[in-house]
PDB file of N, H, CA, C and O in Angstrom:
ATOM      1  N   UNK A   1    -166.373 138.928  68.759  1.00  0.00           N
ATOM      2  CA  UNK A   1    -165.017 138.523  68.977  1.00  0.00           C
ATOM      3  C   UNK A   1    -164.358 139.455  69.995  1.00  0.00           C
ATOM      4  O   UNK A   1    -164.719 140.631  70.022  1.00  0.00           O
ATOM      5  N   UNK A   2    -163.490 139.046  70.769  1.00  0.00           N
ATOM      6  H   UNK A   2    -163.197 138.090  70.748  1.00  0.00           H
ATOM      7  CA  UNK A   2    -162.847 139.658  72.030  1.00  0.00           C
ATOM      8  C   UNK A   2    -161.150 139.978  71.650  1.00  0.00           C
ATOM      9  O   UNK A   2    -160.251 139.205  71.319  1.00  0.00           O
ATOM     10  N   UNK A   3    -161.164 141.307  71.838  1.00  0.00           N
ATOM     11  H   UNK A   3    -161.895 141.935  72.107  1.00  0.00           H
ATOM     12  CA  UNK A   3    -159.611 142.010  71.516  1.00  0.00           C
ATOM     13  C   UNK A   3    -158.490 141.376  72.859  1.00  0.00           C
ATOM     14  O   UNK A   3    -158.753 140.628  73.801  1.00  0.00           O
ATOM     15  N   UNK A   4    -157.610 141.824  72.585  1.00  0.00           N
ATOM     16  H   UNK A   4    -157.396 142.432  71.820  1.00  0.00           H
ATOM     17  CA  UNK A   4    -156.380 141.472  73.754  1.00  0.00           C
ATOM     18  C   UNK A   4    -156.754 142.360  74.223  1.00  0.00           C
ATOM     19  O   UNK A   4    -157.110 141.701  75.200  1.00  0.00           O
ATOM     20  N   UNK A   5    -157.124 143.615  74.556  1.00  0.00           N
ATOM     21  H   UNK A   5    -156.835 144.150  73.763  1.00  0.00           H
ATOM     22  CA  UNK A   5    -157.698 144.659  75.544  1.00  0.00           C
ATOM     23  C   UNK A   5    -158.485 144.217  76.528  1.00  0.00           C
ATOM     24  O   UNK A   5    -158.270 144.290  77.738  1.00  0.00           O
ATOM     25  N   UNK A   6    -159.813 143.551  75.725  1.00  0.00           N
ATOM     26  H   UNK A   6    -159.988 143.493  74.742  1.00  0.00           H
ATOM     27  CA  UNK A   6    -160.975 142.676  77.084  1.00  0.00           C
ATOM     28  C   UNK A   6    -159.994 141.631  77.290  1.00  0.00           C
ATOM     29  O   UNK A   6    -159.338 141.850  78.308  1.00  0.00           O
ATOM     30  N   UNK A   7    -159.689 140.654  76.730  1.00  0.00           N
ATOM     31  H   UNK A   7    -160.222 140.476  75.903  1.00  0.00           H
ATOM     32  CA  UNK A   7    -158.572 139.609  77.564  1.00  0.00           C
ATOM     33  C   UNK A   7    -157.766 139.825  78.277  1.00  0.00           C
ATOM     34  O   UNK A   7    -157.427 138.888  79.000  1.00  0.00           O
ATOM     35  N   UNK A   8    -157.134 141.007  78.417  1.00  0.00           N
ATOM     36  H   UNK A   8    -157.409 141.768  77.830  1.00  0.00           H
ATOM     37  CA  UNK A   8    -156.044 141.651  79.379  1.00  0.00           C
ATOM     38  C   UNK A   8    -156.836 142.105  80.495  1.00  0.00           C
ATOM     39  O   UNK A   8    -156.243 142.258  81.563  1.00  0.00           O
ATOM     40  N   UNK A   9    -157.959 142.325  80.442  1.00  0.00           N
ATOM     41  H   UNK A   9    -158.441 142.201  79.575  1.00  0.00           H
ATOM     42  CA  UNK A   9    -158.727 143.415  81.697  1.00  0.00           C
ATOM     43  C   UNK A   9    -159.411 141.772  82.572  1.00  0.00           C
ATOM     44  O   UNK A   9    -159.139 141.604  83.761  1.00  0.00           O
ATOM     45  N   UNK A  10    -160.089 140.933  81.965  1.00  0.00           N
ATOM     46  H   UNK A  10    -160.310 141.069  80.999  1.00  0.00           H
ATOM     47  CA  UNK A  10    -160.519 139.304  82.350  1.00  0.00           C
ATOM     48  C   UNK A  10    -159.685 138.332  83.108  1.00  0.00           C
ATOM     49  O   UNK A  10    -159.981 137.592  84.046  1.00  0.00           O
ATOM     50  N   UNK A  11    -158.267 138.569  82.293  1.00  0.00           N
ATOM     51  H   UNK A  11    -158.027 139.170  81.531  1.00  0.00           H
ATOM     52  CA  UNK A  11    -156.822 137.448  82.799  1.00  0.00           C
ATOM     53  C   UNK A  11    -156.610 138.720  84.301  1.00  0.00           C
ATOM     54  O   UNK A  11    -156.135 138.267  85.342  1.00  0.00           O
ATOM     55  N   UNK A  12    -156.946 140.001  84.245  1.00  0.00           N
ATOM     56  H   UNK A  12    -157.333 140.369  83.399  1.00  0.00           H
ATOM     57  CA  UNK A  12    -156.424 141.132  85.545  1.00  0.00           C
ATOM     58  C   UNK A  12    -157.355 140.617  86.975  1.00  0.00           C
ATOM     59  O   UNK A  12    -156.871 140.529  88.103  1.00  0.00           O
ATOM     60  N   UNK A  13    -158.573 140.359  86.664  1.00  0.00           N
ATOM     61  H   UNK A  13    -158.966 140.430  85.748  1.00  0.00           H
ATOM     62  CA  UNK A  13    -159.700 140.331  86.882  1.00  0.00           C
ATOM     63  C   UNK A  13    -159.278 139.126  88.044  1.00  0.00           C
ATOM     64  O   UNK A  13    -159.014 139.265  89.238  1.00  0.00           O
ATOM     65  N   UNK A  14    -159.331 137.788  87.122  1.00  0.00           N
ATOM     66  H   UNK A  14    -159.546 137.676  86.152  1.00  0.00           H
ATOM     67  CA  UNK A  14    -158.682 136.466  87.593  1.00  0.00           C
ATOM     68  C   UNK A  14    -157.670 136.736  89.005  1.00  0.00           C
ATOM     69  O   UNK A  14    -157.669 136.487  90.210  1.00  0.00           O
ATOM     70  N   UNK A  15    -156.878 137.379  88.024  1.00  0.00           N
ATOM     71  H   UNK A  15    -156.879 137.582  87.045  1.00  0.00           H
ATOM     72  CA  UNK A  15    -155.239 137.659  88.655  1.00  0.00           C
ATOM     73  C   UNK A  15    -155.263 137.836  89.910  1.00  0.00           C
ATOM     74  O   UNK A  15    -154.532 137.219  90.685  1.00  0.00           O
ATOM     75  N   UNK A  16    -156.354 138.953  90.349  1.00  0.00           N
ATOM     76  H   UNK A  16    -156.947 139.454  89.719  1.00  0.00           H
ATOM     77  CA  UNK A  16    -156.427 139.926  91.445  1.00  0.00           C
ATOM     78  C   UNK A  16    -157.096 139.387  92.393  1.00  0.00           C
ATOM     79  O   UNK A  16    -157.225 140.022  93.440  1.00  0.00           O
ATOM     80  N   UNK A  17    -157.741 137.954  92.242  1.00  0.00           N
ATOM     81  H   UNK A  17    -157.635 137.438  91.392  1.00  0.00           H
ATOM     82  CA  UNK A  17    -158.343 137.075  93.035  1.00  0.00           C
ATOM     83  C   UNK A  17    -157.517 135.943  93.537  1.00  0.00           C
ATOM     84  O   UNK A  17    -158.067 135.128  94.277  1.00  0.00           O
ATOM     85  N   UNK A  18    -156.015 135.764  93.162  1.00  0.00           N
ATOM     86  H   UNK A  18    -155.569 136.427  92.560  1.00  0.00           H
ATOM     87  CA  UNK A  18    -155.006 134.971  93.697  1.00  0.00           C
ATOM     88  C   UNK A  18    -155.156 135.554  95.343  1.00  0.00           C
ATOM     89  O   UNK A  18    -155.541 134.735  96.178  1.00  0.00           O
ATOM     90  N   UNK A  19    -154.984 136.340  95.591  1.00  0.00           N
ATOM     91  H   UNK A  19    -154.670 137.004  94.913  1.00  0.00           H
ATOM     92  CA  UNK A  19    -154.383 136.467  96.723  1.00  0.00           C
ATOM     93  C   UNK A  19    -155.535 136.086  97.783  1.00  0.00           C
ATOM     94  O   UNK A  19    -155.290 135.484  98.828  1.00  0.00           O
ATOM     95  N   UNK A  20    -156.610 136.439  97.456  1.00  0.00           N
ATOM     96  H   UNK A  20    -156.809 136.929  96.607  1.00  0.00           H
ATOM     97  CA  UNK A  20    -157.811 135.397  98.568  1.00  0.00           C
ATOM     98  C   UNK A  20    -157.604 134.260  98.666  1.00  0.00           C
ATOM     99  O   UNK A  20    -157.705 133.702  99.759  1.00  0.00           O
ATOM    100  N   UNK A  21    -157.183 133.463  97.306  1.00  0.00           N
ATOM    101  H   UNK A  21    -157.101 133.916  96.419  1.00  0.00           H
ATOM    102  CA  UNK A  21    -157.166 131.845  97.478  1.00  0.00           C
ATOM    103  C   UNK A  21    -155.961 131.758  98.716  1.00  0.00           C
ATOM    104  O   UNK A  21    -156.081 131.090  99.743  1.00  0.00           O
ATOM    105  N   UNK A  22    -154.615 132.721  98.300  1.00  0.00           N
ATOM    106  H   UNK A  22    -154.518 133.264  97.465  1.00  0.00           H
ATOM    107  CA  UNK A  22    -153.238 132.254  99.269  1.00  0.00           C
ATOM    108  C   UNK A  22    -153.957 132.702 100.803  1.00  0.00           C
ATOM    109  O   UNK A  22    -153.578 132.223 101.872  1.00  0.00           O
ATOM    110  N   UNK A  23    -154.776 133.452 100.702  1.00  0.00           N
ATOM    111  H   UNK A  23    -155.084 133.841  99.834  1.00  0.00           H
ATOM    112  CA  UNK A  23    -155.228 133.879 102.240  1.00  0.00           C
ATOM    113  C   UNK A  23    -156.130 132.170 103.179  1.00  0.00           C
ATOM    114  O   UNK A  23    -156.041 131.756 104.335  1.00  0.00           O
ATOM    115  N   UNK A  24    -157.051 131.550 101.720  1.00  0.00           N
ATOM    116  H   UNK A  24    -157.123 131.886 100.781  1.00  0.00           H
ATOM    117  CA  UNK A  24    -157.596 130.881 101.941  1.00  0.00           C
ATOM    118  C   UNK A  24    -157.255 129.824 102.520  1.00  0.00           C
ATOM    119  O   UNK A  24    -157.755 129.220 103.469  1.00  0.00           O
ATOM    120  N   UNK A  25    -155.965 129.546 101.603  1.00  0.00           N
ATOM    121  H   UNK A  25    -155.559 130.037 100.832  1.00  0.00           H
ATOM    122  CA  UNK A  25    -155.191 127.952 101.902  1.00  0.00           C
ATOM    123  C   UNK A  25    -154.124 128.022 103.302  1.00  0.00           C
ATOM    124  O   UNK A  25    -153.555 127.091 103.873  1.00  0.00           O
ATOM    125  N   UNK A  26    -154.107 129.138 103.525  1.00  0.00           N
ATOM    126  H   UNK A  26    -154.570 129.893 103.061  1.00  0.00           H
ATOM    127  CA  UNK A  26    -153.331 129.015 105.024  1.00  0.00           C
ATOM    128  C   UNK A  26    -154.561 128.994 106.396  1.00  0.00           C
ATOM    129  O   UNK A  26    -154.277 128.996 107.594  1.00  0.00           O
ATOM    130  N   UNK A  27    -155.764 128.978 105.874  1.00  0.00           N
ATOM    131  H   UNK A  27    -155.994 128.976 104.901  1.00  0.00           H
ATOM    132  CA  UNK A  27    -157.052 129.116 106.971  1.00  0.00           C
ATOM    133  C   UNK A  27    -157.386 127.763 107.361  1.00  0.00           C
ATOM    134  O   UNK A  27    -157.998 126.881 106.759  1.00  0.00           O
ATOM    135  N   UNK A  28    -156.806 127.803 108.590  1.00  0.00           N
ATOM    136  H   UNK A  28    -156.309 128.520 109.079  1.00  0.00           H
ATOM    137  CA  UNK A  28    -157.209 126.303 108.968  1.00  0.00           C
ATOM    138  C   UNK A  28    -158.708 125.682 109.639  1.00  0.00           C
ATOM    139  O   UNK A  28    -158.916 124.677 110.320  1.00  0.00           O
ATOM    140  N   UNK A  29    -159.502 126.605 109.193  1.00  0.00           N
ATOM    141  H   UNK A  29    -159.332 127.420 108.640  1.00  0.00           H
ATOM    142  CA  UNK A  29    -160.882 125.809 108.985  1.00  0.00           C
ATOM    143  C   UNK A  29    -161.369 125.703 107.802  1.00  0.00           C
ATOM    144  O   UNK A  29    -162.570 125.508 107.615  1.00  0.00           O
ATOM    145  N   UNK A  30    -160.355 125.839 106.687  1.00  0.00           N
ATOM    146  H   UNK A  30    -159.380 125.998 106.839  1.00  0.00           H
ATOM    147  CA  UNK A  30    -160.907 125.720 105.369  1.00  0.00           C
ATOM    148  C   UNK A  30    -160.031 124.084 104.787  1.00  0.00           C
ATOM    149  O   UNK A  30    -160.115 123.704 103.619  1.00  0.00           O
ATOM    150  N   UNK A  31    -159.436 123.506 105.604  1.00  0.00           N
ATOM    151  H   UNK A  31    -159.368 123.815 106.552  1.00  0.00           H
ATOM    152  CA  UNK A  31    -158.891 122.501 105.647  1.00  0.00           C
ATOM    153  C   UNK A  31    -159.588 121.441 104.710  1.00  0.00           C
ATOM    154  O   UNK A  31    -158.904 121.036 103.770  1.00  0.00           O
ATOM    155  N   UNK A  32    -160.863 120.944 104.852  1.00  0.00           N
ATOM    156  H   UNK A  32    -161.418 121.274 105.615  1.00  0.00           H
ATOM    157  CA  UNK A  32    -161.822 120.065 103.582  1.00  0.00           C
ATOM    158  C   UNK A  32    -161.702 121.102 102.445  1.00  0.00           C
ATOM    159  O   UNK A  32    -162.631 120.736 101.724  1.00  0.00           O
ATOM    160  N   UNK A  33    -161.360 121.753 102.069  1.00  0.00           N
ATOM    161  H   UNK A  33    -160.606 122.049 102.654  1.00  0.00           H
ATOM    162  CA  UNK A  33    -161.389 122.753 100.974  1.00  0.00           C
ATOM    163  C   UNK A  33    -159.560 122.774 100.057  1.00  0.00           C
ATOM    164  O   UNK A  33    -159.283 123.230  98.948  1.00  0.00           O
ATOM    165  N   UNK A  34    -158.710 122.137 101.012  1.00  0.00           N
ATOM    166  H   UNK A  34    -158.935 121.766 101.913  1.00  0.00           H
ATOM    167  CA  UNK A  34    -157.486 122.882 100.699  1.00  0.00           C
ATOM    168  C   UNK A  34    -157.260 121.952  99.095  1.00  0.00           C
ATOM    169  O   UNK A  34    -157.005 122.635  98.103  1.00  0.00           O
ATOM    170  N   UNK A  35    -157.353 120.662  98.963  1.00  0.00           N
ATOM    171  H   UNK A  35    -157.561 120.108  99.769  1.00  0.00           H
ATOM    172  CA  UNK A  35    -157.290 120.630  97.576  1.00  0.00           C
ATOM    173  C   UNK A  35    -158.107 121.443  96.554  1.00  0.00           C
ATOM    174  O   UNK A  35    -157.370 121.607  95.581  1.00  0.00           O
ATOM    175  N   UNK A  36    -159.023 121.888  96.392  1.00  0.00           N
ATOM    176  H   UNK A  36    -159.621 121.755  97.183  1.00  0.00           H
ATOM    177  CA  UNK A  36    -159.975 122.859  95.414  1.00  0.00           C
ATOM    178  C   UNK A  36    -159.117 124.310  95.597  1.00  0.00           C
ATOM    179  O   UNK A  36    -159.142 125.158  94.705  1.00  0.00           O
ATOM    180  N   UNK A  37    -158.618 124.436  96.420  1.00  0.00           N
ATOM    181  H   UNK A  37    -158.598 123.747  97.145  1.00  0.00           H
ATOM    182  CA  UNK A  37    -157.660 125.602  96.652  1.00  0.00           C
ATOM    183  C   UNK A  37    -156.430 125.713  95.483  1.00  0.00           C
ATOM    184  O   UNK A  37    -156.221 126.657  94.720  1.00  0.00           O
ATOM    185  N   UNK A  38    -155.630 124.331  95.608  1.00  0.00           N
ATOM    186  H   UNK A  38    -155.800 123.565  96.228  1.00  0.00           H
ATOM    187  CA  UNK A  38    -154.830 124.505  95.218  1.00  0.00           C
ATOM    188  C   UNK A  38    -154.691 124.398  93.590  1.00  0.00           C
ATOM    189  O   UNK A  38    -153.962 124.795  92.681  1.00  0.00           O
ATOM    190  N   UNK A  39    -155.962 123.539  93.827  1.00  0.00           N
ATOM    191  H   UNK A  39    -156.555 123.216  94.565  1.00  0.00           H
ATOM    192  CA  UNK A  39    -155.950 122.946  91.989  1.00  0.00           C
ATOM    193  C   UNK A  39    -156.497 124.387  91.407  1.00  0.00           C
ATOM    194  O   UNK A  39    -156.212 124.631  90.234  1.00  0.00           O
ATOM    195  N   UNK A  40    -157.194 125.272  92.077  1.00  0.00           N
ATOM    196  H   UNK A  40    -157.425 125.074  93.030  1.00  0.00           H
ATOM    197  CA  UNK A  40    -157.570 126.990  91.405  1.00  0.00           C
ATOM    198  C   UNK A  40    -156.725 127.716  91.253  1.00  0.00           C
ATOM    199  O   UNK A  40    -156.906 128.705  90.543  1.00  0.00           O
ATOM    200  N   UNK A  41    -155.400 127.454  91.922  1.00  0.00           N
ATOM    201  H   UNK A  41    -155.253 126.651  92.499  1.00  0.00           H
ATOM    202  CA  UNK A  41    -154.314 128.321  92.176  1.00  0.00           C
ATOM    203  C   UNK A  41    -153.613 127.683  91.054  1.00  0.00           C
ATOM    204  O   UNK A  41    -153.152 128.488  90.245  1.00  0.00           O
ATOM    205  N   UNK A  42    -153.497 126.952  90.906  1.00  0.00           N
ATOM    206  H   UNK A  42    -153.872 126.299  91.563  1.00  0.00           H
ATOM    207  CA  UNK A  42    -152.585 126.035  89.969  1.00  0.00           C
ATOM    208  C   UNK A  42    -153.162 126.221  88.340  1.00  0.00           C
ATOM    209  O   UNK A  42    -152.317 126.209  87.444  1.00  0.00           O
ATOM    210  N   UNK A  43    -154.304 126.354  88.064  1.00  0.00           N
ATOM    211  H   UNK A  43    -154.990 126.364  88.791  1.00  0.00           H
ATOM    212  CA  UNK A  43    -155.167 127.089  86.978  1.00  0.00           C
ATOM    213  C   UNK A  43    -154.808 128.176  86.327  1.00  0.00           C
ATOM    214  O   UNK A  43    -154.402 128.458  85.200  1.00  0.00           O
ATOM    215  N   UNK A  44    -155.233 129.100  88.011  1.00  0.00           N
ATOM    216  H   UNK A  44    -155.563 128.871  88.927  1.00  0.00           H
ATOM    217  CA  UNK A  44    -154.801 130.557  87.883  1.00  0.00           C
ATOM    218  C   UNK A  44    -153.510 130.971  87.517  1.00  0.00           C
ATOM    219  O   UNK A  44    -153.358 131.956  86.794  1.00  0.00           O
ATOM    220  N   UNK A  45    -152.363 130.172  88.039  1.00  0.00           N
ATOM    221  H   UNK A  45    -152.487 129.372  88.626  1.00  0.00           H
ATOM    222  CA  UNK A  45    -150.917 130.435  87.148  1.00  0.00           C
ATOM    223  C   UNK A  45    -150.882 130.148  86.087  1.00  0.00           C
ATOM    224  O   UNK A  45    -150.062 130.661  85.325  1.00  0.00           O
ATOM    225  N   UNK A  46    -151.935 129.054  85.616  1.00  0.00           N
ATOM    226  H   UNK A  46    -152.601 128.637  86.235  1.00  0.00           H
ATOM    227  CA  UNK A  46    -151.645 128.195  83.933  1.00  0.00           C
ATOM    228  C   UNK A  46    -152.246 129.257  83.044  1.00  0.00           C
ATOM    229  O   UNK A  46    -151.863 129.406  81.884  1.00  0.00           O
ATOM    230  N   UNK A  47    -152.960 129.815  83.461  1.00  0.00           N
ATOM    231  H   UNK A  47    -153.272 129.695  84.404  1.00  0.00           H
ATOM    232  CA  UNK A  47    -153.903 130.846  82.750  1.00  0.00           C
ATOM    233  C   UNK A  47    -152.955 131.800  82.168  1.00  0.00           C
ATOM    234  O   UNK A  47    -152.593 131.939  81.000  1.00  0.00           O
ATOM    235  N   UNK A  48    -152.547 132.589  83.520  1.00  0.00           N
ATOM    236  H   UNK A  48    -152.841 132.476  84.469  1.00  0.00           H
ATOM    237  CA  UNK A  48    -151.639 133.804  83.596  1.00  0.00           C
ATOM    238  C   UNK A  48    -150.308 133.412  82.772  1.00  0.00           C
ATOM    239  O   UNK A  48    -149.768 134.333  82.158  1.00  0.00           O
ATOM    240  N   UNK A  49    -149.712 132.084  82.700  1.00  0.00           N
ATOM    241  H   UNK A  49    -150.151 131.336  83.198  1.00  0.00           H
ATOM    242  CA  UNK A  49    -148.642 132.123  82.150  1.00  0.00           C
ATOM    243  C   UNK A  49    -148.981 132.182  80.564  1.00  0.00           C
ATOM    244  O   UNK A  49    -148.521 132.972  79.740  1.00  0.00           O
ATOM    245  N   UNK A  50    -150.094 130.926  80.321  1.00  0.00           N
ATOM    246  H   UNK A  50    -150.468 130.284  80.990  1.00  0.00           H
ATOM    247  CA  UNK A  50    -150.235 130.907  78.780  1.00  0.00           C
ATOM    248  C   UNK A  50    -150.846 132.262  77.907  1.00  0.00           C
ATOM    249  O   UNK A  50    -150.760 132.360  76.683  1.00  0.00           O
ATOM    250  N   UNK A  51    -151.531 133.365  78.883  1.00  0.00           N
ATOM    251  H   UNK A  51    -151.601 133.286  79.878  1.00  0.00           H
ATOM    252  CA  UNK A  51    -151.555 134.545  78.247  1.00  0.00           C
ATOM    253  C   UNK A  51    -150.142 135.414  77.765  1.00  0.00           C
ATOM    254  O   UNK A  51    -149.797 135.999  76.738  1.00  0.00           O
ATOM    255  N   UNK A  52    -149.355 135.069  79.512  1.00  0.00           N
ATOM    256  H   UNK A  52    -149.636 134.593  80.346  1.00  0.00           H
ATOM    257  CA  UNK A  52    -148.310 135.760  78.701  1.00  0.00           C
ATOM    258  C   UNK A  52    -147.218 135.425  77.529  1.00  0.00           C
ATOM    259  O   UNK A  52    -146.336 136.107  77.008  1.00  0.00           O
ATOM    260  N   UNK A  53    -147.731 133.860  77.310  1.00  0.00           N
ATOM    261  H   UNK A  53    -148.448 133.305  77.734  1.00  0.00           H
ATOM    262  CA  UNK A  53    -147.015 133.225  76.170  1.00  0.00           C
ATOM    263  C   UNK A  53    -147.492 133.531  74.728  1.00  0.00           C
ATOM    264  O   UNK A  53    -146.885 133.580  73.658  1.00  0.00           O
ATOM    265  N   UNK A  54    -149.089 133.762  75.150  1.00  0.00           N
ATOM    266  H   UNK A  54    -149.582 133.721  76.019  1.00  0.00           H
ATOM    267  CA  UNK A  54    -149.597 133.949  73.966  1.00  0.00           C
ATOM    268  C   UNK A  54    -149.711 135.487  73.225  1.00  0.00           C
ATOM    269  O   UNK A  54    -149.912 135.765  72.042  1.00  0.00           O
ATOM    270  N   UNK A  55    -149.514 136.305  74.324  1.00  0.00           N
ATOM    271  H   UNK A  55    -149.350 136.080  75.284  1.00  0.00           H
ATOM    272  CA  UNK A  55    -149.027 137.699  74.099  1.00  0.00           C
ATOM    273  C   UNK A  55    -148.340 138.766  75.094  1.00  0.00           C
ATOM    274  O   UNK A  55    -148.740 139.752  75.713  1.00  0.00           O
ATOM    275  N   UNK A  56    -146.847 137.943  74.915  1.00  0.00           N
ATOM    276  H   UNK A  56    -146.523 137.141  74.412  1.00  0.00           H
ATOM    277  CA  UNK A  56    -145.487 138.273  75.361  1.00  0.00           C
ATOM    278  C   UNK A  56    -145.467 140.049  75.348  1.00  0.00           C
ATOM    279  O   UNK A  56    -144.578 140.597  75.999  1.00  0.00           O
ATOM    280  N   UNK A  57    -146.427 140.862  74.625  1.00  0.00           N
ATOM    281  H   UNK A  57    -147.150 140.416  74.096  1.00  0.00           H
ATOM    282  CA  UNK A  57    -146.068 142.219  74.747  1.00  0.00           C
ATOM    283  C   UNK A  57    -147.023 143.323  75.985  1.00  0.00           C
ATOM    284  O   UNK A  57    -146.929 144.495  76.351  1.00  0.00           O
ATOM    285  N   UNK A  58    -148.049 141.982  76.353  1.00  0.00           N
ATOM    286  H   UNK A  58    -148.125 141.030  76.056  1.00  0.00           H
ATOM    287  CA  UNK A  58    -148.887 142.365  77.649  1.00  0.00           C
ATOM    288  C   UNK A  58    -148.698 142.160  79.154  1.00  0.00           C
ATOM    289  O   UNK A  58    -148.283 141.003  79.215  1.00  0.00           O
ATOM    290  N   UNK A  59    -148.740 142.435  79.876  1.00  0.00           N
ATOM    291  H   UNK A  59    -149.077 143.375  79.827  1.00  0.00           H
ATOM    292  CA  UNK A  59    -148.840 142.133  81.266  1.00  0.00           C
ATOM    293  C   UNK A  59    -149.460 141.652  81.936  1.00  0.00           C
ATOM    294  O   UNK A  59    -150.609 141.998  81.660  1.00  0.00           O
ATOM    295  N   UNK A  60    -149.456 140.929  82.824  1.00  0.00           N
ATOM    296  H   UNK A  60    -148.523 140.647  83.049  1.00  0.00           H
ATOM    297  CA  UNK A  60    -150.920 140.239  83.720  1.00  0.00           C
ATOM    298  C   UNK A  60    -150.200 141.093  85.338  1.00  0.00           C
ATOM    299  O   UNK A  60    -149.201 140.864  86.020  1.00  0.00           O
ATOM    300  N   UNK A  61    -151.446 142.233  85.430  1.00  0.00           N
ATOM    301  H   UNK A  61    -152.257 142.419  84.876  1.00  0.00           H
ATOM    302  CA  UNK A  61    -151.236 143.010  86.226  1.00  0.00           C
ATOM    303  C   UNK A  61    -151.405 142.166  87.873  1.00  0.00           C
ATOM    304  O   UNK A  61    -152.325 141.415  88.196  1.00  0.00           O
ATOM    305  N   UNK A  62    -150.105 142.613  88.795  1.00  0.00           N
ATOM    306  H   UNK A  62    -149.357 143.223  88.532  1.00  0.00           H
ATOM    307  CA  UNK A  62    -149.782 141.682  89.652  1.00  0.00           C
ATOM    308  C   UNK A  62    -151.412 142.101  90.811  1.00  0.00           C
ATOM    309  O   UNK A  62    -152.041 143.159  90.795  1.00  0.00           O
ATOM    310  N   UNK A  63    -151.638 141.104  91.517  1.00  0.00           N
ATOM    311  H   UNK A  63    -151.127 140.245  91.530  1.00  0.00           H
ATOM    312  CA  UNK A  63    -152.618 141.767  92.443  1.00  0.00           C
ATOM    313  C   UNK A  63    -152.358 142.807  93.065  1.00  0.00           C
ATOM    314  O   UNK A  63    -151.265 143.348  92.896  1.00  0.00           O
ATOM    315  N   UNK A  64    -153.439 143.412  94.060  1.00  0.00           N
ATOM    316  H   UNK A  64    -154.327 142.972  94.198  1.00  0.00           H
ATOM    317  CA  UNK A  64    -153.542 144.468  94.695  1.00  0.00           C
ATOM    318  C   UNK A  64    -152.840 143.902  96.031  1.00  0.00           C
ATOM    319  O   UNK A  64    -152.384 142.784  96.267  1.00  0.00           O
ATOM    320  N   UNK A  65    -152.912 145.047  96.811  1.00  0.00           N
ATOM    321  H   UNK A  65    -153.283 145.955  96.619  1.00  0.00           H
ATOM    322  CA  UNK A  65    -152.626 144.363  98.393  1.00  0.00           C
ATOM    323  C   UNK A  65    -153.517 142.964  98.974  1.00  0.00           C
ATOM    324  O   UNK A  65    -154.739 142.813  98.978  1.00  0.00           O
ATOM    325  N   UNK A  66    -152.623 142.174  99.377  1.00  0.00           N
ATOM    326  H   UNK A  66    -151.630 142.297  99.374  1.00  0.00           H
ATOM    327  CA  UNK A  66    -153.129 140.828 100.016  1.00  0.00           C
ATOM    328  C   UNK A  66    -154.407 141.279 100.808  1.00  0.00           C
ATOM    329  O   UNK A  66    -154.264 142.335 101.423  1.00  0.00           O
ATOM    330  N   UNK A  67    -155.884 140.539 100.921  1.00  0.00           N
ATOM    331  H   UNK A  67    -156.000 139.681 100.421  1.00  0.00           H
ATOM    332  CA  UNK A  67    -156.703 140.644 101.511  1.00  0.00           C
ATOM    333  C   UNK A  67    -156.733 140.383 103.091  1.00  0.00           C
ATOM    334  O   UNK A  67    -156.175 139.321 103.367  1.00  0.00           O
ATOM    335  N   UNK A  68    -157.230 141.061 104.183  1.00  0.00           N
ATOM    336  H   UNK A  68    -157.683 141.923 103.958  1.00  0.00           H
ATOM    337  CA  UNK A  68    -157.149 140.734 105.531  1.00  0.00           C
ATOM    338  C   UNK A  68    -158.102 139.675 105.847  1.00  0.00           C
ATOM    339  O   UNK A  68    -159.048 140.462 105.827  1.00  0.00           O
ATOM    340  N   UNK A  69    -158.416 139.049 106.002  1.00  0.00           N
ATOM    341  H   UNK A  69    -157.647 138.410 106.018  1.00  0.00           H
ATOM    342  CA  UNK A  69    -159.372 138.252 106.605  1.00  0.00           C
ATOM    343  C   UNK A  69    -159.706 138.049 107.800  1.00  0.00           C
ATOM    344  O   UNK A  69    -160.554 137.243 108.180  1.00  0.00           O
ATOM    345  N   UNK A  70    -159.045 138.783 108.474  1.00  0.00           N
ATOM    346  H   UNK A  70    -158.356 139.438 108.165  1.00  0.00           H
ATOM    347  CA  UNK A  70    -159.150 139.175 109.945  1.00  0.00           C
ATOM    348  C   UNK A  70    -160.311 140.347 110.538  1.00  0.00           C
ATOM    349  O   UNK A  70    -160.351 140.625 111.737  1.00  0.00           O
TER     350      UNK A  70
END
C-alpha cells in the first residue's frame, strides 16, 4: 500500500513534466500531435487538482524552470 508521501513525490514527478508539454504545444512541427498534447495537459491538471482535493493539507509542488528547447 502507498502513503501520501510516495503519492506526493509521483503527483511532483507528473507535475514537473507540465512544462515540456506547454513547450510542446506551442512547437509548430508538433502540429499532428497538438490534440494528444492537450488532452495530457488536461489530465495532468485533473490529476493535480483531485490530489489536492483529496488531500487539501499537501502540495503539488509547482514545476521547475520551463524547459529550453532551443
Amino acid at each position: 500500500m502507498m502513503d501520501v508521501q510516495d503519492l506526493q513525490v509521483r503527483v511532483d514527478r507528473v507535475a514537473s513534466k507540465r512544462a515540456l508539454l506547454l513547450q510542446f504545444q506551442i512547437d509548430p512541427t508538433l502540429q499532428s500531435l497538438s490534440l494528444d498534447i492537450e488532452q495530457a495537459l488536461l489530465e495532468m491538471d485533473d490529476l493535480m487538482a483531485e490530489f489536492g482535493r483529496t488531500f487539501p493539507n499537501e502540495v503539488v509542488s509547482p514545476p521547475t524552470k520551463p524547459i529550453d528547447l532551443a
